[in-house]
LUMKOLTOR-33263 format. One record per residue (C-alpha): residue in three letters; z, x, y. Coordinates in steps of 0.25 Angstrom, whole numbers, padded with zeros to 4 digits, always signed. Example, Ala and Ser with C-alpha at 12.3 -4.5 7.8 and 13.67 -1.06 7.14 Angstrom:
NODE  rest     up   east  north
NODE   Ala  +0031  +0049  -0018
NODE   Ser  +0029  +0055  -0004
//
This chain:
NODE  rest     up   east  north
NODE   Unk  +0029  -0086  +0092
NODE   Unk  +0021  -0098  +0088
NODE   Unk  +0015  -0099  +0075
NODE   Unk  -0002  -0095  +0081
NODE   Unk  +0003  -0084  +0088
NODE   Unk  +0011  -0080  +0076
NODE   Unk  -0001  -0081  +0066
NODE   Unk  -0009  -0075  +0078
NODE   Unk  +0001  -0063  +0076
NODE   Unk  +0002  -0062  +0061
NODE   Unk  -0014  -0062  +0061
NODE   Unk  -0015  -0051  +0070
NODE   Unk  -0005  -0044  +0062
NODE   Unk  -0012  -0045  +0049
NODE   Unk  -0027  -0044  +0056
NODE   Unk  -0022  -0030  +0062
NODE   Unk  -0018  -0025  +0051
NODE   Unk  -0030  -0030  +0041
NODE   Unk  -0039  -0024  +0053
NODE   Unk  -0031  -0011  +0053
NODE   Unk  -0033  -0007  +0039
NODE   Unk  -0047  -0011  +0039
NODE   Unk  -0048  -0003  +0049
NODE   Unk  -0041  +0008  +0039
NODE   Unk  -0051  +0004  +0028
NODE   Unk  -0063  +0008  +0036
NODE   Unk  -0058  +0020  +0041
NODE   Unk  -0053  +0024  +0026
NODE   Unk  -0067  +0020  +0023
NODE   Unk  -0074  +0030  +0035
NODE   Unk  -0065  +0041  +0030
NODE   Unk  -0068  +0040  +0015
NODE   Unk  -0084  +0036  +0017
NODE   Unk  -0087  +0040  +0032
NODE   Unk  -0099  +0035  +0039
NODE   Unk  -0110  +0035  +0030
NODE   Unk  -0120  +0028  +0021
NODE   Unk  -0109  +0024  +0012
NODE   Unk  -0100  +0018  +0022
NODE   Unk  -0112  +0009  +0027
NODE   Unk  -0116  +0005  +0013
NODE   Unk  -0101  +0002  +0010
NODE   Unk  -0099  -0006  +0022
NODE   Unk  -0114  -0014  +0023
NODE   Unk  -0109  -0017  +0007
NODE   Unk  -0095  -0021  +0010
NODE   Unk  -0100  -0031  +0022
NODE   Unk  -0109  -0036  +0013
NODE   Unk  -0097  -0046  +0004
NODE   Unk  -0093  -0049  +0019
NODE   Unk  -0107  -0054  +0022
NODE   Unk  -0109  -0061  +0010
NODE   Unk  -0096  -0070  +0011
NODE   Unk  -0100  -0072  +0026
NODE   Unk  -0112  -0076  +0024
NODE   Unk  -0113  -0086  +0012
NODE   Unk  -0095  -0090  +0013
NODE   Unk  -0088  -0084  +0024
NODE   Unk  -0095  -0093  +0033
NODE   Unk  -0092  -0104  +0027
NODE   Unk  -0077  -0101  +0025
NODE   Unk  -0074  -0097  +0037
NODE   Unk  -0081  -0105  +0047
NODE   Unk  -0072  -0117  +0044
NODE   Unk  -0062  -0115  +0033
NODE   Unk  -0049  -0110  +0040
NODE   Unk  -0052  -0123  +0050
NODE   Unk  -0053  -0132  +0038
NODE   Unk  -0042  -0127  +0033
NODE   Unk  -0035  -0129  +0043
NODE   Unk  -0038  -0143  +0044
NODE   Unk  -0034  -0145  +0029
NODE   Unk  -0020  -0139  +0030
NODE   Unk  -0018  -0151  +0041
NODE   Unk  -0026  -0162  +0034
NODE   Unk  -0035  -0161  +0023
NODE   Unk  -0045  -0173  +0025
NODE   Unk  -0055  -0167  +0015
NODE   Unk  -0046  -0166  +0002
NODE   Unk  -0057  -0171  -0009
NODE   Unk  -0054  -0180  -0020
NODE   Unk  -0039  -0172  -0022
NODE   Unk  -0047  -0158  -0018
NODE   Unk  -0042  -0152  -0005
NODE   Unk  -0051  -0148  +0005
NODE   Unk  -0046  -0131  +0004
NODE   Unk  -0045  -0133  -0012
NODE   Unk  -0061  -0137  -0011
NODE   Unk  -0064  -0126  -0001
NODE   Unk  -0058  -0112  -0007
NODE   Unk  -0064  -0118  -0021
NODE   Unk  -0077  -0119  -0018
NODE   Unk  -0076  -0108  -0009
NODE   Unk  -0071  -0098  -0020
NODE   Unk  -0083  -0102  -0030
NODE   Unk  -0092  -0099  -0019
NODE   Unk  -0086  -0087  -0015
NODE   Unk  -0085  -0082  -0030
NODE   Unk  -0102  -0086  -0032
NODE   Unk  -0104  -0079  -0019
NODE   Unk  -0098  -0065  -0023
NODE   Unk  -0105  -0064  -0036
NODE   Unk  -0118  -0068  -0031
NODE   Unk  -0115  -0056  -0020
NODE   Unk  -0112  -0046  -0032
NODE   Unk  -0126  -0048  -0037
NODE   Unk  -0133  -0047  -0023
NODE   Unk  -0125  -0036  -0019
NODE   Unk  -0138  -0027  -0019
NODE   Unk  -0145  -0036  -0010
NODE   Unk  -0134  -0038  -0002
NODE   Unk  -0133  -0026  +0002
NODE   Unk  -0146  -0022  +0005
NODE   Unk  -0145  -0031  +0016
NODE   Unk  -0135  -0023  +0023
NODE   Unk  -0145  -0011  +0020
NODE   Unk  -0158  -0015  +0026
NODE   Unk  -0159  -0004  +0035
NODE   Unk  -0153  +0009  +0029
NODE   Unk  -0152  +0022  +0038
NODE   Unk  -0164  +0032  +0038
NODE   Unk  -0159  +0044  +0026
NODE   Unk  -0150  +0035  +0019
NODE   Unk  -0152  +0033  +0004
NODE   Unk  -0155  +0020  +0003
NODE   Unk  -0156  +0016  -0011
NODE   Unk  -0141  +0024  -0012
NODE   Unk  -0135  +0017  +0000
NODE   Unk  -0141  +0003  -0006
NODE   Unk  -0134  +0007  -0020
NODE   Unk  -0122  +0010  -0016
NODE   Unk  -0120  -0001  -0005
NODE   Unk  -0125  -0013  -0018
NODE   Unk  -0113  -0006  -0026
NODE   Unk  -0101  -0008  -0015
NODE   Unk  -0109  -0021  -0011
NODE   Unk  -0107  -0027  -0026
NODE   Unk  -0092  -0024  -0026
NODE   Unk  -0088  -0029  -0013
NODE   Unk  -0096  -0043  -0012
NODE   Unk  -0085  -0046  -0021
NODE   Unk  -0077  -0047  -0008
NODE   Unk  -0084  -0060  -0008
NODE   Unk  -0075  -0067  -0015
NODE   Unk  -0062  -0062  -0008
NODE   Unk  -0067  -0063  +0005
NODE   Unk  -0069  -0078  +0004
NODE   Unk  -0056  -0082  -0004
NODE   Unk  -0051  -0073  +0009
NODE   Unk  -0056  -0082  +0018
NODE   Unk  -0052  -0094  +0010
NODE   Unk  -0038  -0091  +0009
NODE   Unk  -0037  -0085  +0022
NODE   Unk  -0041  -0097  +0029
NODE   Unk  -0033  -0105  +0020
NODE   Unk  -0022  -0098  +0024
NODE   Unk  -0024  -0098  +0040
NODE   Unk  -0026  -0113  +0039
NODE   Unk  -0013  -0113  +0035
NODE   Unk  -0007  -0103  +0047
NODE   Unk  -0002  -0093  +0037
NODE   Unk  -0012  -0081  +0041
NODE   Unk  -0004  -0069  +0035
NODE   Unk  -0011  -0066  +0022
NODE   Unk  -0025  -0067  +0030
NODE   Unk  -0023  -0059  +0041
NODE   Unk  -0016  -0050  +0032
NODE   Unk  -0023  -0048  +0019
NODE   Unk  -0035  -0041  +0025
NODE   Unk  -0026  -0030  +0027
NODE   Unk  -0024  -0026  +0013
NODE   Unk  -0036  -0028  +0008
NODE   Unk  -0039  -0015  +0018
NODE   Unk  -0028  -0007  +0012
NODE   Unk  -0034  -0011  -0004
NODE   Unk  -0047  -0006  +0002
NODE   Unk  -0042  +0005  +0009
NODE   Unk  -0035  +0011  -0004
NODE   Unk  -0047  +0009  -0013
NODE   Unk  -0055  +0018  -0003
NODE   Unk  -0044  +0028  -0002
NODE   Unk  -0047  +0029  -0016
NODE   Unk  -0062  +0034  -0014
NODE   Unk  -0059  +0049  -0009
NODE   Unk  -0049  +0051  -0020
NODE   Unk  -0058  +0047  -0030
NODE   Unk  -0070  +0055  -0024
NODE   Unk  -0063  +0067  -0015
NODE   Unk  -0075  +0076  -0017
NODE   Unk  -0088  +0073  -0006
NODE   Unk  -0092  +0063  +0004
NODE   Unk  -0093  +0048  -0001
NODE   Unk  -0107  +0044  +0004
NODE   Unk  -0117  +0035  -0002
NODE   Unk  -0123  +0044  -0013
NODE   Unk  -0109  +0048  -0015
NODE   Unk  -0107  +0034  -0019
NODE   Unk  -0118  +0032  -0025
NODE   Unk  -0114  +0040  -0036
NODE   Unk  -0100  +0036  -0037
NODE   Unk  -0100  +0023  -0039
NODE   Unk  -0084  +0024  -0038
NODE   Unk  -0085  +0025  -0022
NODE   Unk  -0093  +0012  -0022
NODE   Unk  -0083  +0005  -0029
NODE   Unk  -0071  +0010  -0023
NODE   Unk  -0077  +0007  -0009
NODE   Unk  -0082  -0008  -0014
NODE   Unk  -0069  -0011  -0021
NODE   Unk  -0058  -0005  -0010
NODE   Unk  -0064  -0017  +0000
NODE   Unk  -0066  -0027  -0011
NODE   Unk  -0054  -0026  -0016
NODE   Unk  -0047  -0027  -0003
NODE   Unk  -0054  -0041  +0001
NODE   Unk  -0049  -0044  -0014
NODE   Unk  -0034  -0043  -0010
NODE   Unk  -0036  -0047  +0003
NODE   Unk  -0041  -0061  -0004
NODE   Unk  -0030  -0060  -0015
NODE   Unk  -0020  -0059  -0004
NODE   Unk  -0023  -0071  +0003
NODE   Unk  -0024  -0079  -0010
NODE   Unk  -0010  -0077  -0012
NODE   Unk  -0006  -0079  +0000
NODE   Unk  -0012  -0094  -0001
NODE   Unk  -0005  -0096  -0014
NODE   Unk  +0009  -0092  -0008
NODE   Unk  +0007  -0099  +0004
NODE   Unk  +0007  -0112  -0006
NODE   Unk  -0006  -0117  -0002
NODE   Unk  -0012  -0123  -0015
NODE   Unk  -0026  -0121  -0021
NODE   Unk  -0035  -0127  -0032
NODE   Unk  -0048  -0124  -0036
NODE   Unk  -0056  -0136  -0031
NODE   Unk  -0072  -0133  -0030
NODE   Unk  -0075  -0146  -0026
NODE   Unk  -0089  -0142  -0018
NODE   Unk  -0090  -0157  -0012
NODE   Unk  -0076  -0157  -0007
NODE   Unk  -0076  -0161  +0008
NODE   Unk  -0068  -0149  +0012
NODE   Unk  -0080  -0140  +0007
NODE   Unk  -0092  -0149  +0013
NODE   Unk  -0084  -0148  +0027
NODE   Unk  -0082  -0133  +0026
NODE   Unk  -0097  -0130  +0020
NODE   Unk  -0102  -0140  +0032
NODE   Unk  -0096  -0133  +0043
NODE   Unk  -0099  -0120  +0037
NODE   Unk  -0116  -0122  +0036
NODE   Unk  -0115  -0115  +0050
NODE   Unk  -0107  -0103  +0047
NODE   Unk  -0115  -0099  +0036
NODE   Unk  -0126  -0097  +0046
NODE   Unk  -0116  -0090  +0056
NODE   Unk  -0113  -0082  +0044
NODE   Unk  -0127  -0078  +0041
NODE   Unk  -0129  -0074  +0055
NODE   Unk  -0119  -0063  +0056
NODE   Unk  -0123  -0058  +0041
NODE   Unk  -0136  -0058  +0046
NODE   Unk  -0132  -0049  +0058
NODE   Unk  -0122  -0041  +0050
NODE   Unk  -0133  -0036  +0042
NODE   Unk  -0143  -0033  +0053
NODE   Unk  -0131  -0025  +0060
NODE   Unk  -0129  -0016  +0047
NODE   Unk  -0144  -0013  +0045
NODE   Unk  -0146  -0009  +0061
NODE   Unk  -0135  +0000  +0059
NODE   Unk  -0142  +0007  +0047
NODE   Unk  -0136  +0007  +0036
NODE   Unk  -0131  +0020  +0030
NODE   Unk  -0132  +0028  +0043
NODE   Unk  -0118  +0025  +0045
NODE   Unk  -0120  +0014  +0056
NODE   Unk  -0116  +0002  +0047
NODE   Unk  -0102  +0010  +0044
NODE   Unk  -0100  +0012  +0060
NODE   Unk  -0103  -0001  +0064
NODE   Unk  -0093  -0008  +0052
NODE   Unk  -0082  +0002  +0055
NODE   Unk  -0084  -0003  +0072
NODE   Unk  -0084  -0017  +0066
NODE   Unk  -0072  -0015  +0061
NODE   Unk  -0066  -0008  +0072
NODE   Unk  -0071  -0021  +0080
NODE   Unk  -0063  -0032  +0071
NODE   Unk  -0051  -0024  +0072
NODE   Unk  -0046  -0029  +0085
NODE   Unk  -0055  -0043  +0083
NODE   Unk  -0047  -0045  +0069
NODE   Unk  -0033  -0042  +0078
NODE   Unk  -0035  -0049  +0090
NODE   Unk  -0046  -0058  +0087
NODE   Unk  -0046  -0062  +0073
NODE   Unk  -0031  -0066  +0074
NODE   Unk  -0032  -0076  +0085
NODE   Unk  -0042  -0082  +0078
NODE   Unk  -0036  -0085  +0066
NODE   Unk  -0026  -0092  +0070
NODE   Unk  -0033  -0099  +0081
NODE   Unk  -0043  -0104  +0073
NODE   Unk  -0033  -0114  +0063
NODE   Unk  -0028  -0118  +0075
NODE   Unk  -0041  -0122  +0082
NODE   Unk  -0045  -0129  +0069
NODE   Unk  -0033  -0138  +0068
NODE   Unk  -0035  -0142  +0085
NODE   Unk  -0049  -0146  +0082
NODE   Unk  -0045  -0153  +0069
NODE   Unk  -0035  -0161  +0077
NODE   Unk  -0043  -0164  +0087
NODE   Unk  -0035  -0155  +0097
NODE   Unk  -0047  -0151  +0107
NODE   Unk  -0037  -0145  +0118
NODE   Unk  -0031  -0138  +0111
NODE   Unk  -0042  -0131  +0101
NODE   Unk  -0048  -0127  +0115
NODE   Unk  -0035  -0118  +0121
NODE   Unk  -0032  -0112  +0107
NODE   Unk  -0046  -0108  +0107
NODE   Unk  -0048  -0104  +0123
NODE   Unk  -0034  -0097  +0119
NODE   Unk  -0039  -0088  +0108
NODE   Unk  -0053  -0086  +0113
NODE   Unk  -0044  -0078  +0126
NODE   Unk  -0035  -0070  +0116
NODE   Unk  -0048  -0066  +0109
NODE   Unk  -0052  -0063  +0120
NODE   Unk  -0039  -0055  +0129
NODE   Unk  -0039  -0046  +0114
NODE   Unk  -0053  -0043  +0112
NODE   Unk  -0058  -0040  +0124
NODE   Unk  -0049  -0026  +0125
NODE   Unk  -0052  -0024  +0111
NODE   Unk  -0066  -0024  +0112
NODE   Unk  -0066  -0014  +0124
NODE   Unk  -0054  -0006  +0117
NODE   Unk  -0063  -0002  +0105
NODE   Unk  -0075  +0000  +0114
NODE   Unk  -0070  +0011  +0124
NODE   Unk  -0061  +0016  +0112
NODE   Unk  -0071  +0015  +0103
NODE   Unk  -0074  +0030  +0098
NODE   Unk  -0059  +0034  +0097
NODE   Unk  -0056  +0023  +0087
NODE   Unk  -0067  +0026  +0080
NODE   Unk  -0063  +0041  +0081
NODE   Unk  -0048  +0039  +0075
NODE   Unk  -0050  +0029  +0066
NODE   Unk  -0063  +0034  +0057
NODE   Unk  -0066  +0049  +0061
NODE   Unk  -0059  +0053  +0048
NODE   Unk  -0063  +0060  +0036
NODE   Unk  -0079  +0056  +0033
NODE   Unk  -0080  +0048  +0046
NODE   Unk  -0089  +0057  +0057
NODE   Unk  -0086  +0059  +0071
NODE   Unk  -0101  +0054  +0069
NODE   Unk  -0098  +0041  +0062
NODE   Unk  -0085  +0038  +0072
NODE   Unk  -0096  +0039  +0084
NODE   Unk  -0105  +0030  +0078
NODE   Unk  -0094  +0021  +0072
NODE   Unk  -0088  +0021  +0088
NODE   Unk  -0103  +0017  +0094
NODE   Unk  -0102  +0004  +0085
NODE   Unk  -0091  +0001  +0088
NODE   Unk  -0089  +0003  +0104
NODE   Unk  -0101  -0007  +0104
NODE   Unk  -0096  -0018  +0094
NODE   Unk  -0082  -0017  +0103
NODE   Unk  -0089  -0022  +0115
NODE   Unk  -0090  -0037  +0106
NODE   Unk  -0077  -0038  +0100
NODE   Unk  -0072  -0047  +0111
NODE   Unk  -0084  -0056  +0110
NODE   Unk  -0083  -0056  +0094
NODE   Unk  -0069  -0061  +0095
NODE   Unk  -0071  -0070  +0104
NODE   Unk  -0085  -0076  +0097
NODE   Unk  -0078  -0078  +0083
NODE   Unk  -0065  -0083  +0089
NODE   Unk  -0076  -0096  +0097
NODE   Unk  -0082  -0096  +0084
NODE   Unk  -0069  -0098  +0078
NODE   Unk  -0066  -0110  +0087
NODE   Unk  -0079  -0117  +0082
NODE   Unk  -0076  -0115  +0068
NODE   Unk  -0063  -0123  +0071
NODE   Unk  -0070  -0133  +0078
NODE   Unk  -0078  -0135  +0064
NODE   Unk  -0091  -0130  +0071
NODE   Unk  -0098  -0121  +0063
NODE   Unk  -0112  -0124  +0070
NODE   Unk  -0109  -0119  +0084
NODE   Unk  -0103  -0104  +0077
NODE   Unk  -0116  -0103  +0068
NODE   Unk  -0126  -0103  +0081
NODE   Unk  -0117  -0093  +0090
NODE   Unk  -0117  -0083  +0079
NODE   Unk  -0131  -0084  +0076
NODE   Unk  -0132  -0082  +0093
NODE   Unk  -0123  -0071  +0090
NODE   Unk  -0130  -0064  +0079
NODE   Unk  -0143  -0065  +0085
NODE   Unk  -0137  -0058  +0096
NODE   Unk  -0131  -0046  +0088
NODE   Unk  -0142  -0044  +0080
NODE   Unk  -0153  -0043  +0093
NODE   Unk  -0144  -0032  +0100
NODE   Unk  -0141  -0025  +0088
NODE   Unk  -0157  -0022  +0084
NODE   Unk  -0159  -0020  +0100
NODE   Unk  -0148  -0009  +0101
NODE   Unk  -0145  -0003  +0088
NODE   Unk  -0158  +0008  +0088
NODE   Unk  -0152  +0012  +0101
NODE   Unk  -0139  +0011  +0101
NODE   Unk  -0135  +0010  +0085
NODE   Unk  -0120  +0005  +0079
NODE   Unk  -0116  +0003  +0096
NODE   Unk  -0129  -0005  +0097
NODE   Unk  -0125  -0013  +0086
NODE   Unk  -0111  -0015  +0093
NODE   Unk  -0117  -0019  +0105
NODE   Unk  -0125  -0028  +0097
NODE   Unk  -0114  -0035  +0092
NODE   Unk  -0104  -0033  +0104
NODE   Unk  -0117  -0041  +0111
NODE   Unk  -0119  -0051  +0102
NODE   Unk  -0103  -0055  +0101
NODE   Unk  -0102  -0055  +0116
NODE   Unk  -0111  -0064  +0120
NODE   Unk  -0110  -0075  +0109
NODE   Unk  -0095  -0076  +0112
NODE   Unk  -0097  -0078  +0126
NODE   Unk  -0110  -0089  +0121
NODE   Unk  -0098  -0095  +0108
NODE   Unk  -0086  -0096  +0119
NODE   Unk  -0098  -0104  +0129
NODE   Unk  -0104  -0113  +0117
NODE   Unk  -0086  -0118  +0112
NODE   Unk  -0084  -0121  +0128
NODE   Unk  -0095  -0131  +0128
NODE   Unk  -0088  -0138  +0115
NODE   Unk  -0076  -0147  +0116
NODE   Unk  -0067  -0133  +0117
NODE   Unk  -0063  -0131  +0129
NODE   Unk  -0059  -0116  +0132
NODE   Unk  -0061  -0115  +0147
NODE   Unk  -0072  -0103  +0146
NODE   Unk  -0071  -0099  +0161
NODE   Unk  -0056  -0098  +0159
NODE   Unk  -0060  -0091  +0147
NODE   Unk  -0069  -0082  +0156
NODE   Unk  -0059  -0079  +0165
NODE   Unk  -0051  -0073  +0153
NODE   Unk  -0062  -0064  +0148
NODE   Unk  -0066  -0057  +0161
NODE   Unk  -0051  -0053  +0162
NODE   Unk  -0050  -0048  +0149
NODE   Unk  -0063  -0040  +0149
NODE   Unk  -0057  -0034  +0164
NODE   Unk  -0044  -0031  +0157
NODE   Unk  -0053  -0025  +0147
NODE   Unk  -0060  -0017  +0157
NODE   Unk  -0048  -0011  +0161
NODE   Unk  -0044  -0008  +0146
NODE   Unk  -0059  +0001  +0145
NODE   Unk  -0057  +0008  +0158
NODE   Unk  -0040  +0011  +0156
NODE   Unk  -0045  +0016  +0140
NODE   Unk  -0057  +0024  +0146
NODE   Unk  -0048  +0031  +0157
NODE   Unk  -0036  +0032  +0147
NODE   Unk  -0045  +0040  +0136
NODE   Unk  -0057  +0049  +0144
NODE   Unk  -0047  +0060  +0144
NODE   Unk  -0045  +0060  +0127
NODE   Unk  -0055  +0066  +0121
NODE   Unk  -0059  +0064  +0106
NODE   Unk  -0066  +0052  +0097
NODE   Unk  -0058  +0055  +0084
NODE   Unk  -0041  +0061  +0079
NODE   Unk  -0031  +0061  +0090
NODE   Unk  -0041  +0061  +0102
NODE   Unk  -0047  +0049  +0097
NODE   Unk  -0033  +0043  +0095
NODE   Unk  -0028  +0048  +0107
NODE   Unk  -0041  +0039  +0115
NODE   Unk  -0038  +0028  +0106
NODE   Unk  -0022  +0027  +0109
NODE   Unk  -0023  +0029  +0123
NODE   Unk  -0035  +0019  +0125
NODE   Unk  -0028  +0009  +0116
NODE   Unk  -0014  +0009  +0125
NODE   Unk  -0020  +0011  +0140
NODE   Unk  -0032  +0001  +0137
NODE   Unk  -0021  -0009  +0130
NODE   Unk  -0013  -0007  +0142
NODE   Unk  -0023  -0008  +0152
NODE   Unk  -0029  -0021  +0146
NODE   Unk  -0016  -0029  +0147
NODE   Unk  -0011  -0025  +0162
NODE   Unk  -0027  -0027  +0166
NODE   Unk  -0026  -0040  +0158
NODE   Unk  -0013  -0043  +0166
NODE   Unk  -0019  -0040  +0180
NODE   Unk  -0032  -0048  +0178
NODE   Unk  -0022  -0061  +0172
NODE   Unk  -0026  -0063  +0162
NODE   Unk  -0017  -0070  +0153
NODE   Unk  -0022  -0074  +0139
NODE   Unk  -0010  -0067  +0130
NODE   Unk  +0000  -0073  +0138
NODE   Unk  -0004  -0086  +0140
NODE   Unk  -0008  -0087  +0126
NODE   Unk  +0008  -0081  +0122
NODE   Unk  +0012  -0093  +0134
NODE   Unk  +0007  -0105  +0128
NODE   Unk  +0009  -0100  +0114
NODE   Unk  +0024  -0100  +0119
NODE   Unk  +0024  -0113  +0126
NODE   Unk  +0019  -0118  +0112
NODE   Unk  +0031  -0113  +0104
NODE   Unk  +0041  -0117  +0113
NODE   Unk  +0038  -0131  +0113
//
């Protein structure tokens, strides 16, 4: 096995395991709280640190720095008067990030009205806007963890060592999990809904510290991993250092690429009423959606994407073009199924998973109605991010920038036209719209650059997936109209059967139409190796 596809495995790995507990931590979360007013406070406050960092240095960390440093661990052209180039970058970058959180700690109020605009009719609104301030002040802290996160993570993909990255997400789910176990224990008498809360200022704290603290370990994890890995740092704030000029240049785009999606995020939550319950639905479908793209998807793309930035940086146009035609497929041969998979399956996994203790046979149909329609994208969500992926390891950030604002204009326009009809599915449709079309528009605007990833090739692929697919729906359908049940062993029983015969089904269909991604992929990867 060569040394991508061994990262590629090791990613996966850690990723599916990270995914899965988060997974567990949500439905731990819908047991203890349900589907209420509280759990769409909770969750509109706890995106809100996610937002923040996004917005004002997420962007700017993430658009270019695991290609930069990339290029440094090969040659360093910006080291600075005896400063190196990631010495200046993670200094700066941890003063800013520390400025940031304690500015957020003071707004949090006003932060979270924003997500709050549009509170459901009957709902308390000044309770729901107390309570959500409160869990809003204690978790922008994650501000600060989430960018020495991204730091260090990217430090230490640049270097090909992905463990502790791909990894460390996994206990952080497990420290937050534990924290929340503590809640019924400590209040075991009534339901813990908003007023509940309200009053017992101890179920706010323990909901804002379980996560906080998780993205805390999840920080302090990767930090040691950088310090025992040998790779040396000294605090160098040096804000004219080249190395930080370049990054900020290259990063002007992102921050308005950033802003577009906070922009639709907060659009999103307020159409879906904030404390009715739809906010919660829609996040626990959104989680369910970045389970298979953090397994199949994200994983390809993180050890693609060092790899692309070290062929463009050698000026190796050849073959940045096929490792980029290569994992466009593979996103493609794994997304696909998975995308349909969730869609006919929908309502069983939601069954099995969340109907449980305070979570409703109610709250699974709408949490399943969100989440059939946000499946639809996940295959041209993959797809879009790993294109814009390509671009950030070409150093263009423009190009990204004006497809995501295409794209957000998109989701917000369907989203306002479909959610008084349709509500949490016509927001998934919104987004499984908006996805679709802008990958297919990013994969159009990279073959007119200097990348060359044979689109009507590429063509040919898709349609063979998408029959194969087809296939898969029509197999799991078939399979499962006989079982009846959306929640406990009937629901399982759907989920199992679909999951073997639609898996099956998908490979032999792929098999008879030809198509040959996977093995191809496998083939040249072993011709590599044996050379």
């Amino acid at each position: 096995m060569t040394g991508l596809a061994r990262s590629n495995l090791v990613v996966a790995a850690g990723t599916a395991v990270s995914r899965l507990t988060g997974l567990a931590r949500i439905v731990v979360f819908g047991v203890i709280i349900g589907q209420t007013a509280l759990a769409d406070a909770f969750d509109s406050a706890n995106n809100s640190p996610n937002a923040i960092y996004e917005l004002l240095i997420g962007g700017v960390l993430s658009a270019s720095l695991v290609s930069l440093f990339a290029q440094f661990v090969e040659r360093d052209e910006y080291e600075y008067v005896g400063t190196k180039s990631t010495d200046a970058i993670i200094s700066v970058a941890v003063i800013a990030l520390f400025t940031l959180t304690a500015l957020a700690v003071v707004f949090s109020p006003a932060i979270f009205h924003l997500f709050s605009l549009n509170p459901a009719p009957g709902v308390d609104v000044e309770t729901f806007r107390s309570v959500g301030s409160a869990i809003t002040r204690i978790v922008v802290l994650q501000i600060f963890f989430y960018g020495l996160s991204a730091l260090t993570s990217a430090l230490l993909n640049a270097k090909k060592l992905f463990f502790a990255a791909a990894w460390s997400p996994a206990v952080a789910n497990l420290v937050t999990i534990a924290v929340f176990c503590f809640i019924p224990l400590r209040y075991p008498d009534g339901r813990i809904d908003i007023a509940f809360a309200n009053d017992q200022q101890g179920v706010v704290w323990l909901l804002a510290l379980g996560t906080t603290l998780g993205i805390a370990t999840m920080a302090i994890i990767q930090v040691v991993a950088v310090v025992r890995h040998g790779l040396s740092f000294s605090f160098a704030p040096k804000f004219s250092h080249p190395a930080v000029r370049k990054l900020l240049t290259l990063s002007m785009w992102t921050l308005g690429y950033v802003a577009a999606n906070q922009v639709a995020l907060v659009v999103i939550k307020n159409l879906a009423s904030p404390g009715s319950g739809g906010v919660d639905a829609y996040a626990k479908a959104f989680v369910l959606l970045q389970l298979p793209h953090g397994l199949l998807a994200v994983s390809i793309a993180t050890t693609f994407v060092p790899e692309l930035a070290r062929m463009f940086h050698r000026g190796d146009h050849n073959a940045f073009s096929t490792t980029m035609s290569t994992g466009i497929r593979l996103t493609a041969l794994f997304t696909v199924p998975a995308a349909l998979g969730l869609w006919v399956l929908a309502t069983p996994i939601v069954g099995v998973l969340f109907q449980h203790g305070n979570f409703s046979a109610q709250a699974t149909t709408t949490t399943a109605r969100a989440l059939s329609g946000l499946a639809l994208g996940l295959a041209g969500f993959s797809l879009y991010l790993f294109v814009l992926r390509g671009f950030y390891a070409r150093n263009d950030t423009k190009t990204p920038f004006f497809l995501n604002l295409f794209e957000n204009a998109l989701n917000i326009v369907f989203a306002i036209v479909l959610v008084d009809r349709h509500g949490v599915f016509g927001l998934g449709i919104a987004f499984s719209l908006a996805y679709l079309i802008s990958a297919a528009v990013a994969l159009t605007v990279l073959e007119r650059t200097e990348v060359d990833i044979n689109i009507s090739q590429l063509l040919g692929n898709i349609v063979r997936i998408v029959a194969a697919g087809g296939v898969l729906v029509l197999t799991v359908w078939v399979a499962t109209s006989a079982i009846d049940g959306d929640a406990g062993f009937a629901a399982l029983s759907r989920l199992v059967v679909g999951v073997v015969v639609g898996g099956a089904a998908y490979v032999v269909a792929l098999r008879v139409f030809g198509e040959s991604t996977l093995r191809d992929y496998l083939s040249s990867k072993t011709t590599r190796s044996s050379r």
